[in-house]
PDB file with SEQRES, HELIX, SHEET and CRYST1 records, atoms N, CA, C and O in Angstrom:
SEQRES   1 A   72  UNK UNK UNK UNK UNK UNK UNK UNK UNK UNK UNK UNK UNK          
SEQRES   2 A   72  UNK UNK UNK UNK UNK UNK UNK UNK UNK UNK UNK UNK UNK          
SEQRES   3 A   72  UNK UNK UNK UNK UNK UNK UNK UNK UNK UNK UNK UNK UNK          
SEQRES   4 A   72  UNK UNK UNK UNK UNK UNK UNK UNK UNK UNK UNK UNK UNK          
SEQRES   5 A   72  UNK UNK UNK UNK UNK UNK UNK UNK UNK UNK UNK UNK UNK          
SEQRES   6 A   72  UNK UNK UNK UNK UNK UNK UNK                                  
HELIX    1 AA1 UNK A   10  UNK A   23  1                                  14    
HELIX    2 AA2 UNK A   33  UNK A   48  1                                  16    
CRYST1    1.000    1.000    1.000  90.00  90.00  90.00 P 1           1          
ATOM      1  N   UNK A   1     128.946 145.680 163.818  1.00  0.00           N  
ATOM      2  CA  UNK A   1     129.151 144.344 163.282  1.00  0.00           C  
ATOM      3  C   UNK A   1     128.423 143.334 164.166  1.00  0.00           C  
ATOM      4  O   UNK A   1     128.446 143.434 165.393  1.00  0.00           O  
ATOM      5  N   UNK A   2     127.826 142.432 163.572  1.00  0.00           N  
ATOM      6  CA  UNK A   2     126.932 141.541 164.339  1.00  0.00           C  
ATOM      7  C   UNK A   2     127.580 140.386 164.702  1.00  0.00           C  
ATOM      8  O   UNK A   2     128.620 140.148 164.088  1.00  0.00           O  
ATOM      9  N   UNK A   3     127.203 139.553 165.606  1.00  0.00           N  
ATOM     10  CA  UNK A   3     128.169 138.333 166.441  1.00  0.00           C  
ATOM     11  C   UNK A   3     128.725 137.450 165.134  1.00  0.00           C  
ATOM     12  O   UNK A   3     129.898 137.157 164.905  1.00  0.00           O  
ATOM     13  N   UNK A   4     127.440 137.081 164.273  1.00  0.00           N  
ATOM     14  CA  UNK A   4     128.177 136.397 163.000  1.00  0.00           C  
ATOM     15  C   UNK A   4     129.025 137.096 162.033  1.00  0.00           C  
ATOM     16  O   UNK A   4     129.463 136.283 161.219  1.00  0.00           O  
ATOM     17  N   UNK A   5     129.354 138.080 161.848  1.00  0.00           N  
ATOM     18  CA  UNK A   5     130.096 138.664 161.330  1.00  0.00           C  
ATOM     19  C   UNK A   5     131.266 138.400 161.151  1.00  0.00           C  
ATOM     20  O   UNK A   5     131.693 138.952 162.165  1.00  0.00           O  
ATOM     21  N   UNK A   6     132.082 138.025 160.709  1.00  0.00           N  
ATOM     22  CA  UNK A   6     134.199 137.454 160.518  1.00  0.00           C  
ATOM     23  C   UNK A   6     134.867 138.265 159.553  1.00  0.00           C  
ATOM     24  O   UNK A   6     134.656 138.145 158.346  1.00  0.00           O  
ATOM     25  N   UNK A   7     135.673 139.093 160.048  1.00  0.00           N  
ATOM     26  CA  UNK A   7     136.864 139.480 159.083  1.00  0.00           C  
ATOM     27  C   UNK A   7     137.522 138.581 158.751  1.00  0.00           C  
ATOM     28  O   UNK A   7     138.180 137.883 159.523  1.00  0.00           O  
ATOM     29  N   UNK A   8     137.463 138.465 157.696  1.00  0.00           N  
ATOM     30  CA  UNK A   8     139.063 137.443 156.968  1.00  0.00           C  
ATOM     31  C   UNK A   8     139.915 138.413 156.512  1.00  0.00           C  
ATOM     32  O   UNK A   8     139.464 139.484 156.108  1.00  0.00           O  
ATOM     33  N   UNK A   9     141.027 138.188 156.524  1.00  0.00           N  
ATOM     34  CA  UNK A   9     142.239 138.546 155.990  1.00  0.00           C  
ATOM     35  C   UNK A   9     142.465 138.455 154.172  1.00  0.00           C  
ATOM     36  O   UNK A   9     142.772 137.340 153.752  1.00  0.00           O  
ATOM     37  N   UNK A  10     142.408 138.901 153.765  1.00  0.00           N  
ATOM     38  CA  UNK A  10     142.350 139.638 152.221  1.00  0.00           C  
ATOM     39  C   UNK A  10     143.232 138.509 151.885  1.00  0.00           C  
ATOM     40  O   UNK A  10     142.807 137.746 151.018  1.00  0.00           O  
ATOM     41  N   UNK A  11     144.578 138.215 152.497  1.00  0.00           N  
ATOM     42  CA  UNK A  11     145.594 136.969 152.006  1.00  0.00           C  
ATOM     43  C   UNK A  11     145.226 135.805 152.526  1.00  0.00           C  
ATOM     44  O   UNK A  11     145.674 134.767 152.039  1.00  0.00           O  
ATOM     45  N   UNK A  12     144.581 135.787 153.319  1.00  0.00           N  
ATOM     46  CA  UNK A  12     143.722 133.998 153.699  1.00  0.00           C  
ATOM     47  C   UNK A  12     142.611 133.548 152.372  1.00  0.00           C  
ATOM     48  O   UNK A  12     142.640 132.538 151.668  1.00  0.00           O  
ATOM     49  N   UNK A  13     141.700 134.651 152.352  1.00  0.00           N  
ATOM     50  CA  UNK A  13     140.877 134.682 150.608  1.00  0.00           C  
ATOM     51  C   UNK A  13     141.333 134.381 149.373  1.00  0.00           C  
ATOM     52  O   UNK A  13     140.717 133.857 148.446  1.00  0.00           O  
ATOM     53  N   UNK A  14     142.855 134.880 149.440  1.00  0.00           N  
ATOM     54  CA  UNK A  14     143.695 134.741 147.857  1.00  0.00           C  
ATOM     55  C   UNK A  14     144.311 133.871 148.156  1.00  0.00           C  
ATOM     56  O   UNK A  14     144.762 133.463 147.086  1.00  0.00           O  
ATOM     57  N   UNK A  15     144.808 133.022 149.212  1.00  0.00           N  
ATOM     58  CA  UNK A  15     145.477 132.080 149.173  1.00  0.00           C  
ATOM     59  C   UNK A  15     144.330 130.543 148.766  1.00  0.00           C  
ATOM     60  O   UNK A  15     144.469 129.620 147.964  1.00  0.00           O  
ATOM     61  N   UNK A  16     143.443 130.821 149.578  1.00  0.00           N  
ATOM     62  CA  UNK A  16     142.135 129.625 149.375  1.00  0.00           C  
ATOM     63  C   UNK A  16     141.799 129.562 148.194  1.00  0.00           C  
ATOM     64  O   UNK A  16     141.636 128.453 147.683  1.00  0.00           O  
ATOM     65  N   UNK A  17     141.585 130.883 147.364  1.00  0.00           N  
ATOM     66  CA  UNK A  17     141.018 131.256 145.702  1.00  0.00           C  
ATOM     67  C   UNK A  17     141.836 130.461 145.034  1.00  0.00           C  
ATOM     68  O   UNK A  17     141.305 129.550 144.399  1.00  0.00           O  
ATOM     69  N   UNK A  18     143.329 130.593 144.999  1.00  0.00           N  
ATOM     70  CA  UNK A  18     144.727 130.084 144.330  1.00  0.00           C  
ATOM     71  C   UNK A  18     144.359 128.397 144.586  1.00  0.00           C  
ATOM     72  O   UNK A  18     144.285 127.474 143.776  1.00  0.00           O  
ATOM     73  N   UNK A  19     144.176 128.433 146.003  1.00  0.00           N  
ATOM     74  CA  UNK A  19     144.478 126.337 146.134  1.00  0.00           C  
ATOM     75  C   UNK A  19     143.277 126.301 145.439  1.00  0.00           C  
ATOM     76  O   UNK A  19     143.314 125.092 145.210  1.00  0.00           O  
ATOM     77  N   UNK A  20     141.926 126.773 144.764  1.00  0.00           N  
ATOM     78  CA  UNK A  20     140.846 126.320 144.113  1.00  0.00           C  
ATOM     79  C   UNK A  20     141.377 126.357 143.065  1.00  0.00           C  
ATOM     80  O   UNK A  20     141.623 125.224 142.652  1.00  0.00           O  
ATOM     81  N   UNK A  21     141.747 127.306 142.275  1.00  0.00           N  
ATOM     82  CA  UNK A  21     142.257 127.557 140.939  1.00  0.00           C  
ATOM     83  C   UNK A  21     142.683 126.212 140.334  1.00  0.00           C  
ATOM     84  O   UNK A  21     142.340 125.520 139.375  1.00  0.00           O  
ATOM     85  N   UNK A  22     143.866 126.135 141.636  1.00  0.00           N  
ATOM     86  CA  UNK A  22     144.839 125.175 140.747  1.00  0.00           C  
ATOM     87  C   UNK A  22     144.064 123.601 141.007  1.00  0.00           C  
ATOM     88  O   UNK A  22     144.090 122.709 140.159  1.00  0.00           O  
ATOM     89  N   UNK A  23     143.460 123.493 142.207  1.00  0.00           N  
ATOM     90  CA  UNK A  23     142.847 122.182 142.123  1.00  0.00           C  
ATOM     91  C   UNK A  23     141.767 121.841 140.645  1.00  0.00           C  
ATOM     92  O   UNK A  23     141.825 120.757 140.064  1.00  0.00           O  
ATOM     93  N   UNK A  24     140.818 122.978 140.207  1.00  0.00           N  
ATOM     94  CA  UNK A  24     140.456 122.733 139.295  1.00  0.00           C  
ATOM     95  C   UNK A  24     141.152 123.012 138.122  1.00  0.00           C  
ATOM     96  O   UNK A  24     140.442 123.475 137.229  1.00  0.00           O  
ATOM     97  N   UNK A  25     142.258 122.876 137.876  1.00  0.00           N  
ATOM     98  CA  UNK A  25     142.854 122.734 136.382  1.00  0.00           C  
ATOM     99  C   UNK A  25     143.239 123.857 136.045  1.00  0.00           C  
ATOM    100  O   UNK A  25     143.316 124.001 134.825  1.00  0.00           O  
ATOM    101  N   UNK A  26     143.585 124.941 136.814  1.00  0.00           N  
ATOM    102  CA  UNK A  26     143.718 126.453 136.330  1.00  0.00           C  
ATOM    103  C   UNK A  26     143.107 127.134 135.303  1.00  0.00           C  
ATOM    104  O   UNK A  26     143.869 127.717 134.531  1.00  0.00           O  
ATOM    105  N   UNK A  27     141.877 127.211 135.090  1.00  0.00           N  
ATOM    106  CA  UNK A  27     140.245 127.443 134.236  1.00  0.00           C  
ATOM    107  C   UNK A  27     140.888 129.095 134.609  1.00  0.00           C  
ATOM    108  O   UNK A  27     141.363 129.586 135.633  1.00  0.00           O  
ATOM    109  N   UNK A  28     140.589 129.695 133.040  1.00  0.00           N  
ATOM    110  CA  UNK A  28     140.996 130.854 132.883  1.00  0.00           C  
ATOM    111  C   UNK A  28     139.349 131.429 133.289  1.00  0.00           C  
ATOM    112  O   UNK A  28     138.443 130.619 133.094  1.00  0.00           O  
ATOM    113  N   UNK A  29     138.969 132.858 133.865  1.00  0.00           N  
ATOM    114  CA  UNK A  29     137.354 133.435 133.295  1.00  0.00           C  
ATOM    115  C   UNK A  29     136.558 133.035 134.881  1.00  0.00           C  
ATOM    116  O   UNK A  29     135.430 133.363 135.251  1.00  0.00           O  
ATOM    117  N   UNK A  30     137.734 132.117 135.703  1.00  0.00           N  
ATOM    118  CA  UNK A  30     136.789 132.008 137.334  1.00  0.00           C  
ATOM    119  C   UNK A  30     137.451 132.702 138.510  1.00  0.00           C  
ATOM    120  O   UNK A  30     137.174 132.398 139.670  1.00  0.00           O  
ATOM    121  N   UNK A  31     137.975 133.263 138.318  1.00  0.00           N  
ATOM    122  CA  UNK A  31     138.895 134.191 139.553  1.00  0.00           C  
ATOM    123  C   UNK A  31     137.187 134.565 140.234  1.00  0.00           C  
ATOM    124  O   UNK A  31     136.958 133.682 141.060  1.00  0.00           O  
ATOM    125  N   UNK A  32     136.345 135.251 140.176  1.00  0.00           N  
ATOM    126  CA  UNK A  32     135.390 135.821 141.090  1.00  0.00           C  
ATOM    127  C   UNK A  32     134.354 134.624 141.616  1.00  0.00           C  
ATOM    128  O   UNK A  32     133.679 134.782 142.633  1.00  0.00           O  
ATOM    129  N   UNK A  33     134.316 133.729 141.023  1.00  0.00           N  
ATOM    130  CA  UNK A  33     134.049 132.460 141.487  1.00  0.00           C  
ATOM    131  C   UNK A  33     134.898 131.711 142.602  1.00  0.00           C  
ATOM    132  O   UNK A  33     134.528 131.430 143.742  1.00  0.00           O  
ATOM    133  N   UNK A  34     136.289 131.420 141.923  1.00  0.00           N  
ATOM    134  CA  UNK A  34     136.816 130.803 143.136  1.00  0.00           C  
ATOM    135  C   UNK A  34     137.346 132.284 143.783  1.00  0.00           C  
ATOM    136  O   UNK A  34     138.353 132.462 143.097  1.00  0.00           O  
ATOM    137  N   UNK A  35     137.306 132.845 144.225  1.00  0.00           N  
ATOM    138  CA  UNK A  35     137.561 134.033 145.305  1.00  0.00           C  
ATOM    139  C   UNK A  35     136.271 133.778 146.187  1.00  0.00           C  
ATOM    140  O   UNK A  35     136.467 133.493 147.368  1.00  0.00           O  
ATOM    141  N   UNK A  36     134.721 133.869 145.635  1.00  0.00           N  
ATOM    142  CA  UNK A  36     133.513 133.812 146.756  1.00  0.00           C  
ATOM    143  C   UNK A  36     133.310 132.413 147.279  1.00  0.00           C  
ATOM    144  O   UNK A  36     132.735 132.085 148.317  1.00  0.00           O  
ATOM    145  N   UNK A  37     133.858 131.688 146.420  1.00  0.00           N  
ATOM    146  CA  UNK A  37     133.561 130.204 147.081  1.00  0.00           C  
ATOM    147  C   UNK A  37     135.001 129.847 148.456  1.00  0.00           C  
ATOM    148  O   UNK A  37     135.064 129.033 149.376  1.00  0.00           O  
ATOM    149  N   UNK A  38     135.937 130.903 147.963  1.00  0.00           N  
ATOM    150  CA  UNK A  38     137.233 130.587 149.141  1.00  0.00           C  
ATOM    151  C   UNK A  38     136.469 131.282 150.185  1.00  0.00           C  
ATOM    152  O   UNK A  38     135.972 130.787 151.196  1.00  0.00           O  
ATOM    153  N   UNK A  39     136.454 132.233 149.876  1.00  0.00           N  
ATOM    154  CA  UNK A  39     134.945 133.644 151.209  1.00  0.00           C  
ATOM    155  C   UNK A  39     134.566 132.677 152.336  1.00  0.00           C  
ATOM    156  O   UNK A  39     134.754 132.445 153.530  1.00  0.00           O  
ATOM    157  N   UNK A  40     133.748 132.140 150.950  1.00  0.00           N  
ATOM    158  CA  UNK A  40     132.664 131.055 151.650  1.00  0.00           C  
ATOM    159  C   UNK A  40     133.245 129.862 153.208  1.00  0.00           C  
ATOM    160  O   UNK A  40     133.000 129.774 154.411  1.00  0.00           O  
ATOM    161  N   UNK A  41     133.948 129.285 152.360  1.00  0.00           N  
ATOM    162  CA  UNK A  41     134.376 128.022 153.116  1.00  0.00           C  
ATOM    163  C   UNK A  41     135.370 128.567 154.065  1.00  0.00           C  
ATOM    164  O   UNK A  41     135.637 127.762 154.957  1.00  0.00           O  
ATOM    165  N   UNK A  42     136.014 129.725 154.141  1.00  0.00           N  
ATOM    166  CA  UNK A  42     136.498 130.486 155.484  1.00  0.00           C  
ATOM    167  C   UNK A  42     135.905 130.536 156.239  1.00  0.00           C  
ATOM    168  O   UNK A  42     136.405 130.248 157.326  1.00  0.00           O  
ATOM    169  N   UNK A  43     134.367 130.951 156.201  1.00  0.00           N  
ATOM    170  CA  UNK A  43     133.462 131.734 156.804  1.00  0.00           C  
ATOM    171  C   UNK A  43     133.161 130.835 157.159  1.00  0.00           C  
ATOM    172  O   UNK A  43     133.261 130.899 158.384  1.00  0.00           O  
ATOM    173  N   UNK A  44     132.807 129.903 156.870  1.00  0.00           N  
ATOM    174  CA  UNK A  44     131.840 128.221 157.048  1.00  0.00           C  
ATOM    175  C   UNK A  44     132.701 127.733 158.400  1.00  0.00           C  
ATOM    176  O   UNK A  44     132.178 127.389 159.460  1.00  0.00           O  
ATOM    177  N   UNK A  45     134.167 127.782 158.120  1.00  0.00           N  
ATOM    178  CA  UNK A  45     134.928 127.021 159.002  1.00  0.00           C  
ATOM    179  C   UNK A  45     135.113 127.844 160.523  1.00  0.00           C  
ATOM    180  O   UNK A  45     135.038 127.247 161.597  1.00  0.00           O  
ATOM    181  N   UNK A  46     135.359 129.272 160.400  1.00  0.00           N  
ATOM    182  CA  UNK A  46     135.177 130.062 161.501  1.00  0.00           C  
ATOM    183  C   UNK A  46     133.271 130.317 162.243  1.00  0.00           C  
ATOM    184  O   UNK A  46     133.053 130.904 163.303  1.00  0.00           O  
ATOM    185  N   UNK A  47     132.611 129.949 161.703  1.00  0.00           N  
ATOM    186  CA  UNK A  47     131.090 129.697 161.714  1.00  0.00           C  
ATOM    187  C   UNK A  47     131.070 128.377 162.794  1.00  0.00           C  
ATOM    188  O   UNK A  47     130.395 128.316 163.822  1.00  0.00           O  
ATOM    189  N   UNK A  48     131.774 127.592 162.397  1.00  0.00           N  
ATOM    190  CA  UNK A  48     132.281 125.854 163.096  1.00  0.00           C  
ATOM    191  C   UNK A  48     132.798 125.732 164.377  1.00  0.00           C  
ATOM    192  O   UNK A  48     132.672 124.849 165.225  1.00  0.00           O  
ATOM    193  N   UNK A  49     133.466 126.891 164.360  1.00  0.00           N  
ATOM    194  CA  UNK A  49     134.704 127.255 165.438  1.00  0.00           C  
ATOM    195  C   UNK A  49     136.143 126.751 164.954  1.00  0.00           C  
ATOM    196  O   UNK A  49     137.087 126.835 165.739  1.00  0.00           O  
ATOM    197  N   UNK A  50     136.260 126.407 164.112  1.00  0.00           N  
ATOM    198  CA  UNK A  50     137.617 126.104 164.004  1.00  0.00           C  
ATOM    199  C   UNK A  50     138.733 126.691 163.181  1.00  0.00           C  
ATOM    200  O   UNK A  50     138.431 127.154 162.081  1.00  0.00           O  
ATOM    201  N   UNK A  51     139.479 126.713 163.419  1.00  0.00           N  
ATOM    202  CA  UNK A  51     140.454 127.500 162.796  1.00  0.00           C  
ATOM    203  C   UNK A  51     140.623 127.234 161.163  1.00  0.00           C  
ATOM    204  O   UNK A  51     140.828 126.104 160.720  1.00  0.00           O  
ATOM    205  N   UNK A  52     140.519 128.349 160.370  1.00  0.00           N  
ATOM    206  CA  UNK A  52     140.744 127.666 158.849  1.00  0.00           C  
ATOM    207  C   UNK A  52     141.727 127.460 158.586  1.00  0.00           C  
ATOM    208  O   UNK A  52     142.719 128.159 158.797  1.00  0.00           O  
ATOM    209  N   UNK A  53     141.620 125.920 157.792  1.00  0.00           N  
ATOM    210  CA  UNK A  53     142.769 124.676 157.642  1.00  0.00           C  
ATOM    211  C   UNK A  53     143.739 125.525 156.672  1.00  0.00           C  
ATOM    212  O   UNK A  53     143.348 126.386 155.884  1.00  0.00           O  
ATOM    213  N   UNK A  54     144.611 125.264 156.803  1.00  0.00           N  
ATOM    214  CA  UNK A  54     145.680 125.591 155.887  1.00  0.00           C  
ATOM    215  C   UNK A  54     145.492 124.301 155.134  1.00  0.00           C  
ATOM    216  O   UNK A  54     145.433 123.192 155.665  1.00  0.00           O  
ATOM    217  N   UNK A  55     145.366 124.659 153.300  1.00  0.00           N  
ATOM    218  CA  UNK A  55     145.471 123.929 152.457  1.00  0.00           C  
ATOM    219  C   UNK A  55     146.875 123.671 151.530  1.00  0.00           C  
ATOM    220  O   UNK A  55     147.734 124.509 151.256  1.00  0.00           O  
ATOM    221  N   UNK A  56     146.842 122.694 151.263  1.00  0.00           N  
ATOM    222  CA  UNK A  56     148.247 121.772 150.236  1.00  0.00           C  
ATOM    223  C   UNK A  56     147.822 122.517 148.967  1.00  0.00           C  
ATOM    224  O   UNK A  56     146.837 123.230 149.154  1.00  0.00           O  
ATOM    225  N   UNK A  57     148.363 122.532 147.605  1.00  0.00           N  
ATOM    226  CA  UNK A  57     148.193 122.401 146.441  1.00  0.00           C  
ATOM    227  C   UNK A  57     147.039 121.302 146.531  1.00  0.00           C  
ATOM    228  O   UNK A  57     145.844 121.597 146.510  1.00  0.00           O  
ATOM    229  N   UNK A  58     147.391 120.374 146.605  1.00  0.00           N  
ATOM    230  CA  UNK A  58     146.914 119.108 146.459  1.00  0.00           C  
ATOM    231  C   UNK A  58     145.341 119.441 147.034  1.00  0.00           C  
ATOM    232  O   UNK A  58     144.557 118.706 146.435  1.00  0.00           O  
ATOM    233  N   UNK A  59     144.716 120.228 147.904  1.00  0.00           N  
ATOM    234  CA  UNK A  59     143.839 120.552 148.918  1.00  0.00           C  
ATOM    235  C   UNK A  59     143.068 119.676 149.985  1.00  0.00           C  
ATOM    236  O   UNK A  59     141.886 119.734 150.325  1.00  0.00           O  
ATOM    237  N   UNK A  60     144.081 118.853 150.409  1.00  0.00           N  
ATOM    238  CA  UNK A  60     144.420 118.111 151.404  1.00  0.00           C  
ATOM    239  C   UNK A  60     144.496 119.115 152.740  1.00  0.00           C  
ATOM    240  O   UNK A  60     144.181 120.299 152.616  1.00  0.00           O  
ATOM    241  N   UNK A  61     144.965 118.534 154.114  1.00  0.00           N  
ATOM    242  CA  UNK A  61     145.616 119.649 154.647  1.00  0.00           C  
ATOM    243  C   UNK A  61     146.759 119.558 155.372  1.00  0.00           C  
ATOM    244  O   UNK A  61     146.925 118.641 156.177  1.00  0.00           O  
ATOM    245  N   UNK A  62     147.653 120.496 155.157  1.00  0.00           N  
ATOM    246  CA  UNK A  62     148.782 120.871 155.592  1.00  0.00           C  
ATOM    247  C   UNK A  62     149.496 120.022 156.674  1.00  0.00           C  
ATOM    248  O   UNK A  62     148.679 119.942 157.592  1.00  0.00           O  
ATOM    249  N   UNK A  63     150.629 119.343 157.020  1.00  0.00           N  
ATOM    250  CA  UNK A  63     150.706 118.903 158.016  1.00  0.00           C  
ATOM    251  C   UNK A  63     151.256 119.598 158.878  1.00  0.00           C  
ATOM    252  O   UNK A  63     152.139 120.182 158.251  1.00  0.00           O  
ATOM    253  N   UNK A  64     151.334 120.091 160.498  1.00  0.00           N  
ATOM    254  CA  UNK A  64     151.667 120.629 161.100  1.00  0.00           C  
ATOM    255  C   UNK A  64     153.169 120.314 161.025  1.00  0.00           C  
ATOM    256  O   UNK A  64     153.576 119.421 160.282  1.00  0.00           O  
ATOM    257  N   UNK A  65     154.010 121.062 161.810  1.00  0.00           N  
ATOM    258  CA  UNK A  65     155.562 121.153 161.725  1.00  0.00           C  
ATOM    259  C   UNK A  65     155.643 120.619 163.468  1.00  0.00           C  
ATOM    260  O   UNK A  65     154.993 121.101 164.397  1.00  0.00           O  
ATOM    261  N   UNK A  66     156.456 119.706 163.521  1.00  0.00           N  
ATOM    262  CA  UNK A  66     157.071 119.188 164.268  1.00  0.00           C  
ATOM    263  C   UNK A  66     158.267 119.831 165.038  1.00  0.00           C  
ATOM    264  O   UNK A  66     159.257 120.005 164.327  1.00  0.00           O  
ATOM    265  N   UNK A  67     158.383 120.203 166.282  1.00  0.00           N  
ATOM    266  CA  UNK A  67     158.758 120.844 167.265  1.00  0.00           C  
ATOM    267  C   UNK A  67     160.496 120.367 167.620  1.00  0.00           C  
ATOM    268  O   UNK A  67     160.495 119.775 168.700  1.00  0.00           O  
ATOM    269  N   UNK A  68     161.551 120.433 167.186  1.00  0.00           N  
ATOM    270  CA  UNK A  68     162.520 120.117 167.446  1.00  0.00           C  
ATOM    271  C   UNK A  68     163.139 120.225 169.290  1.00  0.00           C  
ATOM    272  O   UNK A  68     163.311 121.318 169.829  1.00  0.00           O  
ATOM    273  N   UNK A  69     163.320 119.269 169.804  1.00  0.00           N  
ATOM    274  CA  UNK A  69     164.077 119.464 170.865  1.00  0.00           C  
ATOM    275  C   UNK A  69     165.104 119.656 170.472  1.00  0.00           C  
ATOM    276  O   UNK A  69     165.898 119.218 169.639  1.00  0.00           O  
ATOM    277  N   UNK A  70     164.950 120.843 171.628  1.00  0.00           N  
ATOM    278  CA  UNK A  70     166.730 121.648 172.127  1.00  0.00           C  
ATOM    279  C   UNK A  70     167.439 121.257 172.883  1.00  0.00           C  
ATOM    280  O   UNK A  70     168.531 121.800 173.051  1.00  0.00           O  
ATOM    281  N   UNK A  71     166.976 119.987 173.714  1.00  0.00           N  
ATOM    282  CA  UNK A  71     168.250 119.568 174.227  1.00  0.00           C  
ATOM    283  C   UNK A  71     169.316 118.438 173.552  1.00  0.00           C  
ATOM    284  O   UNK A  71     169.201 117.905 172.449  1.00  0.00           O  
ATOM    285  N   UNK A  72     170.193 118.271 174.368  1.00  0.00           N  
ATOM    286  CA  UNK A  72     170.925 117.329 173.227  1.00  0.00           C  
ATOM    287  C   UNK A  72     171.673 116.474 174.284  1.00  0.00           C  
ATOM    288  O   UNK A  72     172.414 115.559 173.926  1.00  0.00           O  
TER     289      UNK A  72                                                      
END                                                                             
């Protein structure tokens, strides 16, 4: 495997495919479309260095979760 090379995770791909789906209107006949274009923009973002964003429905991104203190 060559330095550019990235495994993605099979459920990081179907989850990105799904937030495309539904952002474009849930279009029956593009599953292999939005699956290579989710590929894509994984690859793009680990290419960047950065970690790929967790997307909203909305495909916004995610807001991180806020850390509760334990003391009281």
């Amino acid at each position: 495997m060559a330095d550019t090379d990235f495994v993605l995770p099979e459920d990081a791909i179907r989850l990105r495919s799904y937030l495309i789906w539904q952002q474009e209107g849930c279009p029956d006949g593009r599953a292999l479309s939005h699956w290579l274009r989710a590929k894509a923009e994984l690859e793009a973002e680990l290419r960047a260095g950065s970690r790929p964003r967790r997307r909203t429905s909305a495909g916004t991104k995610a807001p991180r979760a806020r850390r509760r203190s334990l003391a009281t």
